[in-house]
C-alpha positions in Angstrom: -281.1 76.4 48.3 -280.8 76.7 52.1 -280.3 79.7 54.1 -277.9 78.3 56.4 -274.2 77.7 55.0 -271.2 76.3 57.5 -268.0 77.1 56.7 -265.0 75.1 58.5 -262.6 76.7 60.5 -259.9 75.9 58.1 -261.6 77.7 55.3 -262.5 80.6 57.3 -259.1 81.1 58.4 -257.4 80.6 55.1 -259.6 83.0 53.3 -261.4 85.6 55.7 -258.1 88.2 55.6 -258.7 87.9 51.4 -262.2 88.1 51.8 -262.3 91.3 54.0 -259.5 92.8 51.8 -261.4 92.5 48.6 -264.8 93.4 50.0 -266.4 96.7 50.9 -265.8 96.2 54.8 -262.7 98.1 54.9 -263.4 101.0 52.8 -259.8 102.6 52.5 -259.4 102.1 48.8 -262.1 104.5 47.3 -261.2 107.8 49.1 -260.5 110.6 47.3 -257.6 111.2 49.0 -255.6 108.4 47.3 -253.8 108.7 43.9 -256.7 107.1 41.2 -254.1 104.5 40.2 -254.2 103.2 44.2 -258.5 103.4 44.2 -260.3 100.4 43.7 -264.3 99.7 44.4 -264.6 96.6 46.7 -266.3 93.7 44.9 -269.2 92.0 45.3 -269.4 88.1 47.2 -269.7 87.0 44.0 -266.7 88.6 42.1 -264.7 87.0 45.4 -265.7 84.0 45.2 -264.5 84.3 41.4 -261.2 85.5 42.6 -260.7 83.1 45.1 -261.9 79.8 43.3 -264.8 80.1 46.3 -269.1 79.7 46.3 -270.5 83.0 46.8 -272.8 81.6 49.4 -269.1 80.8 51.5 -267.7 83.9 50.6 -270.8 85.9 52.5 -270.5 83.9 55.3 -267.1 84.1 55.5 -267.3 88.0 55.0 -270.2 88.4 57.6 -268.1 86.4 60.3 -264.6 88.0 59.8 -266.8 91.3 60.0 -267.6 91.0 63.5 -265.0 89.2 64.4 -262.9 92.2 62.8 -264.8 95.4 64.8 -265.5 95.8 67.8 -269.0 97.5 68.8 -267.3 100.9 68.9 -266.8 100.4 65.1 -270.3 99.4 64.2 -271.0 102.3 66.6 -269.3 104.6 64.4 -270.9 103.3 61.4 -274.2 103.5 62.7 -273.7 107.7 63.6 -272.1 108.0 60.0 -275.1 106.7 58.4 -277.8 108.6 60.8 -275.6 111.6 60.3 -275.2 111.1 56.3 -279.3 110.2 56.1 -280.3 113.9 58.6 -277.9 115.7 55.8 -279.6 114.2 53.3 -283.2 114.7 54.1 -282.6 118.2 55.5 -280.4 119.6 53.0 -280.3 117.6 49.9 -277.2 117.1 50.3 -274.7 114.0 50.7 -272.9 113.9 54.2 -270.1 112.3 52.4 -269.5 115.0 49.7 -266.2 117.2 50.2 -268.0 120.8 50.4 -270.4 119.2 53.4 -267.4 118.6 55.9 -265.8 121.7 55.2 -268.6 123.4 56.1 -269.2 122.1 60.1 
């Protein structure tokens, strides 16, 4: 098995809206502010690739290329304060940035 993987152009385009939509890169579905009946986890490459009659090893590499073809660096940005702030909370309170009491509180 190589590390490397090509995926045409044509496949790319016909699948990497899919592919981002059933994935964990747009993280809209899992909120708690959504009704549980409109939640869903993203799936893995695997489970898309199940979905979409699709290798896994296309479905990451389509997934990793729509990604930063998707955000811009202000996104990953973003993503990266998240995390550092999520990781300080963590470590210096115990805590989950991400819980519901922690934002109300700053």
């Amino acid at each position: 098995m190589s590390g490397f993987y090509y995926v045409d152009p044509e496949t790319y385009e016909a699948h990497k809206n899919d592919v981002l939509r059933l994935s964990n890169s747009v993280q809209i579905n899992i909120q708690e502010h959504l009704p549980a009946g409109q939640r869903r986890r993203g799936l893995s490459d695997r489970e898309i690739g199940e979905e979409l009659g699709l290798d896994e090893h296309v479905v990451r590499e389509i997934r990793v290329v729509a990604e930063r073809d998707h955000y811009d660096l202000d996104e990953w940005q973003k993503a990266i304060d998240f995390k550092d702030k999520a990781c300080r909370a963590f470590s210096e309170q115990g805590l989950s940035y991400v819980f519901k009491q922690r934002k109300q509180q700053e």
